[in-house]
N, C-alpha and C positions, 0 to 999 in steps of 0.2 A: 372862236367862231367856227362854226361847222362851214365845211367844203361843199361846195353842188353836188359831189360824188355821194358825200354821206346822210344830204338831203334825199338827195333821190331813193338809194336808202330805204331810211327811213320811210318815206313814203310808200313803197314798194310792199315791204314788209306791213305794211298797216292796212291796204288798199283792200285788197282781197276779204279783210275780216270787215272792215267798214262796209262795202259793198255788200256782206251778206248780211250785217245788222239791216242795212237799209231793206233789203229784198224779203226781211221779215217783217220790216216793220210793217210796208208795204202791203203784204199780203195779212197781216191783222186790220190793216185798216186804219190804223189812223193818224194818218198821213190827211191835211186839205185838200180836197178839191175844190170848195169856192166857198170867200168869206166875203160879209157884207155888214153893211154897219144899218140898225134900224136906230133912225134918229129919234122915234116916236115914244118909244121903249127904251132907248139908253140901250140898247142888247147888240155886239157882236155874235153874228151869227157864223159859224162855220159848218158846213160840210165835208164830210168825212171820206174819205175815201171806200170806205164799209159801206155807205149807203147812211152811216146814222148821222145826224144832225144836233148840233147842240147851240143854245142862244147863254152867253154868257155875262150878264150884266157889266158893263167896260165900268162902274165903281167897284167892283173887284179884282181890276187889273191891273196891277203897279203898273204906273205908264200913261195910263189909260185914263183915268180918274178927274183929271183936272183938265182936259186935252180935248181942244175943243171938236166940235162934229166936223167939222171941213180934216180937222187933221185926221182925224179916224177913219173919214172914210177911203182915204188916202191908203188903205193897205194892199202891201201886195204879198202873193204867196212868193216864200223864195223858197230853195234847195227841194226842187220835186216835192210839196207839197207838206216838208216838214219845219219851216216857220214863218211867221208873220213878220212882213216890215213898213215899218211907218215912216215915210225918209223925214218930213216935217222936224217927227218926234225924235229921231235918229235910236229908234226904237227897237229892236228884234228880239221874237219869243216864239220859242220851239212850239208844236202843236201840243205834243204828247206832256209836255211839262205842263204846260199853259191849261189844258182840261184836268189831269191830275191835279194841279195845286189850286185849282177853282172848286174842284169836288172832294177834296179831301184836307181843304181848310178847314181851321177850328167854327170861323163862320159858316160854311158851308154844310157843313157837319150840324152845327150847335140850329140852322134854319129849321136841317131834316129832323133833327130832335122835335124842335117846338112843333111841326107840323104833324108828325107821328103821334105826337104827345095830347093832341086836339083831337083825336081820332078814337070815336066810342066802338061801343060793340058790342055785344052780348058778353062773350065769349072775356075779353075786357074788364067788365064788369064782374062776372062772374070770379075769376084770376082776381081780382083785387078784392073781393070780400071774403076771397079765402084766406089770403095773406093777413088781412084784419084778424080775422079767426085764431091765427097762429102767431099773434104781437106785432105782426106788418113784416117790410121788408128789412131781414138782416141788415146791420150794417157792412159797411164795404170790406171792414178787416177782418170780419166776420167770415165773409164769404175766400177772402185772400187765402187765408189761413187753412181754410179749408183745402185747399191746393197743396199743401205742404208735405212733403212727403210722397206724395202721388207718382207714381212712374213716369206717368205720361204726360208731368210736366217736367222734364229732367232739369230743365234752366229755372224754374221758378225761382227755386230758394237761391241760386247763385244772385238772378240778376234784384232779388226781393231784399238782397244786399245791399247793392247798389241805390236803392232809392232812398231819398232822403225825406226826411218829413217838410211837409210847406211850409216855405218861410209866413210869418205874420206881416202882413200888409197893413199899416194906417192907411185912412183914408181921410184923416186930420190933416193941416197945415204941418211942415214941419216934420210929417213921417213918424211923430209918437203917437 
């Protein structure tokens, strides 16, 4: 078991670099300054420290999901405006995690697809009957491949190792 002496320490040695992650984080912005729960919408809203605003649907929030509106709106900012806590829920989630992994899940991602993907245009249009023109769009290993050897992708072929082909999924009883 560590002594007080080598606690303090440790702490000591840490304090300084911790305090200046915070003082960037800080100054990026996004850090809360005020969150609130719209019941109407299903949406936590949070305010950023930046000035920007994001409303996060609480069925994309482990935690969140099944957890009723009295307990949501129960949040409070802790640690200078870098997490949410829900005492109810005995819940807590850093800001900067909690918008990255809301915006950069495969959900999140796969919404921005479909909605990108509903969106016409001349220009669109145009792009897609020239690809007809030429057999349509390459396929994926097609284009992978094409990477191979390129300078400027130095890691390619190392990590193009590394991958494995997809496993096959049933979607039969029984997994055959």
């Amino acid at each position: 078991m560590a002594t007080k002496t080598q606690i303090e320490r440790a702490v000591e040695s840490h304090l300084a670099d911790a305090t200046a992650r915070g003082a960037a984080r800080r100054k990026r912005g996004d850090l809360a300054k005020s969150v609130a729960y719209d019941g109407k919408r299903r949406r936590l809203q949070i305010e950023l420290v930046s000035g920007s605003a994001v409303a996060i649907p609480v069925s994309r929030v482990q935690g969140l999901a099944d957890a009723k509106p009295s307990q949501i709106r129960a949040v409070k900012i802790v640690g200078g405006g870098y997490g949410l806590h829900w005492p109810a829920l005995d819940l807590d989630l850093a800001v900067p995690d909690l918008i990255a992994g809301c915006f950069g899940t495969r959900i999140w991602m796969s919404a921005l697809g479909r909605r990108a993907g509903q969106v016409t245009s001349d220009a669109k249009a145009a792009a897609a009957r020239e690809n007809g023109r030429k057999g349509g769009r390459p396929p994926l290993t097609v284009l992978l491949e094409s990477f191979i050897g390129d300078p400027s992708m130095p890691a390619f072929e190392e990590s193009r190792k590394l991958l494995k082909p997809p496993r096959k999924i049933s979607l039969r009883r029984g997994g055959r």
